[in-house]
C-alpha positions in Angstrom: 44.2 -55.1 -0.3 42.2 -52.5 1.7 38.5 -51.8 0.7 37.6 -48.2 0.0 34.3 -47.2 1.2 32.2 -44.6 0.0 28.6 -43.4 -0.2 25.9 -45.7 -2.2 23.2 -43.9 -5.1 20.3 -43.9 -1.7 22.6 -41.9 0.6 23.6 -39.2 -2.0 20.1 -39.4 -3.2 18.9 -38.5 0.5 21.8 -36.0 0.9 20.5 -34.2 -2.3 17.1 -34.3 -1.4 17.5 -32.9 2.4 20.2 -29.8 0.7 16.7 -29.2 -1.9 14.1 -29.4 1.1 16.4 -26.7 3.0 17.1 -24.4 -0.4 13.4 -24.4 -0.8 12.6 -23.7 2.8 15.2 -20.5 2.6 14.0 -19.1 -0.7 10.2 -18.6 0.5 11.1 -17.2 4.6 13.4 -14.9 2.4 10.5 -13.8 -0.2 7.9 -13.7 2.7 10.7 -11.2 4.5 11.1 -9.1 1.4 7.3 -9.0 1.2 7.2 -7.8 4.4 10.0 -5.5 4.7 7.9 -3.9 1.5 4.8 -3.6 3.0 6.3 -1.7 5.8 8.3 0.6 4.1 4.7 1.3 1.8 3.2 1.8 4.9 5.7 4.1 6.7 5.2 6.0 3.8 1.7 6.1 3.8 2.2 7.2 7.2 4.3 10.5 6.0 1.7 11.0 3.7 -0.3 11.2 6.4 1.6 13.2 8.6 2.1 15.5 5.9 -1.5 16.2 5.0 -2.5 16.8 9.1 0.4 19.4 8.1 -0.9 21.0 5.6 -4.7 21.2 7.0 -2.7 22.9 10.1 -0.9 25.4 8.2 -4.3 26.1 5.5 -6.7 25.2 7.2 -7.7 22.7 4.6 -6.8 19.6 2.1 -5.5 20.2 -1.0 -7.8 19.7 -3.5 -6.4 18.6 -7.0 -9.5 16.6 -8.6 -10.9 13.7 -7.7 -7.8 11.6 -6.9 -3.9 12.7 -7.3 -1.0 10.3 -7.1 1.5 11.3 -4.2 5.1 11.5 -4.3 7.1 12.7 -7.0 5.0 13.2 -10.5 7.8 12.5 -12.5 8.0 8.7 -10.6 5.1 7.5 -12.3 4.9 5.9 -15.1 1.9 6.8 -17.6 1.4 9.8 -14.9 -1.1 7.3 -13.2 -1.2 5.9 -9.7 -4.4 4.1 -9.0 -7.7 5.7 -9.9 -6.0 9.0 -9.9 -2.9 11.4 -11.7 0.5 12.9 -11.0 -0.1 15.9 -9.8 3.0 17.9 -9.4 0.8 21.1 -8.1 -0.3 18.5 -5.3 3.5 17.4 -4.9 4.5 21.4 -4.7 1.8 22.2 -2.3 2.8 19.0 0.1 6.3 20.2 -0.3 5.7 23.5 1.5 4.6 21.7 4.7 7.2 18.8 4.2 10.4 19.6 2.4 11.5 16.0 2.0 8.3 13.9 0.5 9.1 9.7 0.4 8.4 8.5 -3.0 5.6 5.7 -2.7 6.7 2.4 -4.1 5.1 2.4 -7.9 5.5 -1.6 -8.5 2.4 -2.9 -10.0 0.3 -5.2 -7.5 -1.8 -7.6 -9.7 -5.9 -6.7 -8.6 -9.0 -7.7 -10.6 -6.3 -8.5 -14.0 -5.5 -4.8 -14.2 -2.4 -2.8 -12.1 -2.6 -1.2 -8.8 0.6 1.3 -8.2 1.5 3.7 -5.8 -0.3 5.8 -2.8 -3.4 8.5 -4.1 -5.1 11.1 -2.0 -9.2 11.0 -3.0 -11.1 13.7 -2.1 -14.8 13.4 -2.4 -16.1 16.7 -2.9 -19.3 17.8 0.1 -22.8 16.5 -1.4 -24.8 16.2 -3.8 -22.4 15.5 -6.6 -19.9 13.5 -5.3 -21.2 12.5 -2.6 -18.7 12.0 0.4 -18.5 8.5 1.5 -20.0 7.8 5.1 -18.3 6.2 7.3 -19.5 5.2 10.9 -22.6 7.3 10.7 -20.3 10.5 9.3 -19.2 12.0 5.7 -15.9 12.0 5.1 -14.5 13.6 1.8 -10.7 12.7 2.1 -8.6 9.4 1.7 -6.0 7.6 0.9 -5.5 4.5 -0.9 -2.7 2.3 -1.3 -1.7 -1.8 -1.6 0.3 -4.5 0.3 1.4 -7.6 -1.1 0.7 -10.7 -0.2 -2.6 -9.9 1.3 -0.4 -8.3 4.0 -2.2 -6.4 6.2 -3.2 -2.3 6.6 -2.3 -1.0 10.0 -2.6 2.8 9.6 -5.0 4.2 12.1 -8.8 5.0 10.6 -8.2 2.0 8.0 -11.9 1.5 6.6 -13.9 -1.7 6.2 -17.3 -2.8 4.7 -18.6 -1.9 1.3 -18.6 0.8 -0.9 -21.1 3.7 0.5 -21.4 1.3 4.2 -17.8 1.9 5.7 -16.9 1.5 8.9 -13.2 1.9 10.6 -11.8 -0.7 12.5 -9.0 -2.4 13.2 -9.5 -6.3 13.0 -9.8 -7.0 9.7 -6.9 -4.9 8.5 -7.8 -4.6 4.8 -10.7 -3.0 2.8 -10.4 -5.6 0.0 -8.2 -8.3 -1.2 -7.9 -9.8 -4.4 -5.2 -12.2 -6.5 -3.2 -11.8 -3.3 -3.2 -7.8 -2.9 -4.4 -6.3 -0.5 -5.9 -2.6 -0.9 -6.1 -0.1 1.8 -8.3 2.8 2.1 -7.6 5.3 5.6 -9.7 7.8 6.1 -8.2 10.7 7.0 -10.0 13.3 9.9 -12.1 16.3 8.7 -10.7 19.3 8.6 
C-alpha cells in the first residue's frame, strides 16, 4: 500500500501567512497610488485654475472679485454651497467661463483638518489695506490666492506655493506645503499681481 503525502498544519500555516503578507503589501502600494493619482489630478486642476485666472487678468485687466473667498468650479458641485473658508459662486464660475469655456470641477471630498472638513479649491482675495489687509509675502502685498488640500500629507508643487505663518509668508519650494494636519496637507499659491 502506497503512502499519500500531503502538506502538514506548519506548511499551510506558512503558505497562508506569506498569501496575507503579499494581500497586505498590495492593498497599501494600491491606496498610496490612488492617493497619489488624486493629488495630481487636484493639482492639475489647480493648475487650470490658475491658468484660467492669468486669463482672465489678461482679458480685464484684473481678478474677479466675488467677496472674500469663492469656491471654484461648478456652484452647483458643492454641497452646502461651501468649499473651504469661502462659497459657490456661480457669478465667479460665469465670469471664469468667459476666458475658459470648459472649467475642471475640483474634487469636493472632505479631507479631515483640525476635526472639521476641508473640500475643494477657493480663490481669496484680500482686498488693498487697511481693512483686509493683503497678506505679505517675501517683503510684498499680495491680495489674491488660492487654497486647496492633498491627501496624505502629499505635497504642493504649484509654482509660488507659500510657507511660514500667517501674516510672515514666504514662497518657496522645499517644504511643499503651507500646513499639515491629521494627514492633510493644505496649500496656499499665491497668484502674481495684476
Amino acid at each position: 500500500m502506497r503512502r499519500q503525502h500531503g502538506f502538514t498544519i506548519v506548511e499551510l500555516l506558512i503558505v497562508i501567512m506569506v498569501i496575507g503578507i503579499l494581500a497586505a503589501i498590495t492593498i497599501v502600494a494600491f491606496n498610496g497610488v490612488q492617493t497619489r493619482a488624486k493629488n495630481t489630478s487636484i493639482e492639475n486642476t489647480a493648475s487650470a485654475y490658475r491658468k484660467a485666472l492669468a486669463a482672465y487678468v489678461a482679458q480685464k485687466g484684473d481678478y474677479p472679485v466675488s467677496g472674500a473667498a469663492a469656491c471654484l468650479g461648478k456652484a452647483a458641485a458643492y454641497s452646502g454651497g461651501a468649499c473651504y473658508n469661502g462659497t459657490a459662486s456661480v457669478t465667479l464660475e460665469t465670469e471664469l467661463g468667459s476666458v475658459l469655456t470648459t472649467l475642471p470641477q475640483p474634487d469636493t471630498t472632505c479631507f479631515a483638518m483640525y476635526g472639521g472638513c476641508r473640500r475643494g479649491l477657493t480663490y481669496y482675495y484680500r482686498a488693498p489695506s487697511p481693512t483686509p489687509s493683503p497678506w505679505t509675502i517675501d517683503g510684498v502685498e499680495h491680495s489674491h490666492y488660492m487654497i486647496y488640500f492633498l491627501g496624505d500629507n502629499g505635497r504642493c508643487t504649484l509654482p509660488n506655493n507659500l510657507e511660514g505663518s500667517y501674516g510672515a509668508f514666504s514662497t518657496t519650494a522645499t517644504k511643499g506645503y503651507m500646513e499639515r494636519h491629521s494627514n492633510t496637507s493644505m496649500c496656499i499659491v499665491q497668484l502674481p499681481n495684476p
